[in-house]
C-alpha positions, 0 to 999 in steps of 0.5 A: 336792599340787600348787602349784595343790591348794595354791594352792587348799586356801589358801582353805579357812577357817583350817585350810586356810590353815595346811595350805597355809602349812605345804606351802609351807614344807616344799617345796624350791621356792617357787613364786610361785602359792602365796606369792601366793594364800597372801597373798590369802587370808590378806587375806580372813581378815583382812577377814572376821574384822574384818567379824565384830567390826563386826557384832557391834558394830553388831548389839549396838546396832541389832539390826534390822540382822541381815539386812543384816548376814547378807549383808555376812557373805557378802561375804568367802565370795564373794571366797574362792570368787573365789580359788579359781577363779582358783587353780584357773586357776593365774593370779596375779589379786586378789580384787576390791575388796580384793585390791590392798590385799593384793598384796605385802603379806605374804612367806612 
């Protein structure tokens, strides 16, 4: 695959994370591209599973919020389509609004 495939499959759920974490390591050199759309997208999945655990929370206690929450749930698929195309530009740009929080945080 190419760093620009990889950059982008990075984005792809978890399972697409992985796979692309797992090409990264295996390649001989490492390229900027992936390591820093590998660290954007794992911030997504992060901010996307801690979005759930609230919604749930929330949801258990007001459930009249279900179709308010439905969309915020979509917010983190927004900033992972964001991610790939700025992947498939093979430009290094955060996500908006939680991509600075994420930039240098993570090395692989």
């Amino acid at each position: 695959m190419t760093n620009k495939t990889v950059a982008m499959v990075a984005y792809i759920t978890i399972i697409g994370w992985v796979i692309a974490y797992l090409t990264y390591k295996k390649s001989t050199e490492k390229n900027t591209l992936i390591n820093y759309h590998l660290g954007q997208s794992l911030g997504i999945i992060i901010i996307s599973v801690v979005l759930s655990v609230i919604s749930v929370v929330v949801l258990a206690i007001v459930p009249a919020l279900g179709s308010l929450f439905y969309l915020i749930s979509l917010i983190p698929f927004v900033f992972m389509l964001l991610g790939i195309i700025a992947a498939s530009n093979e430009t290094e740009r955060p996500v908006p609004l939680v991509g600075k929080i994420f930039e240098g945080k993570f090395s692989f």
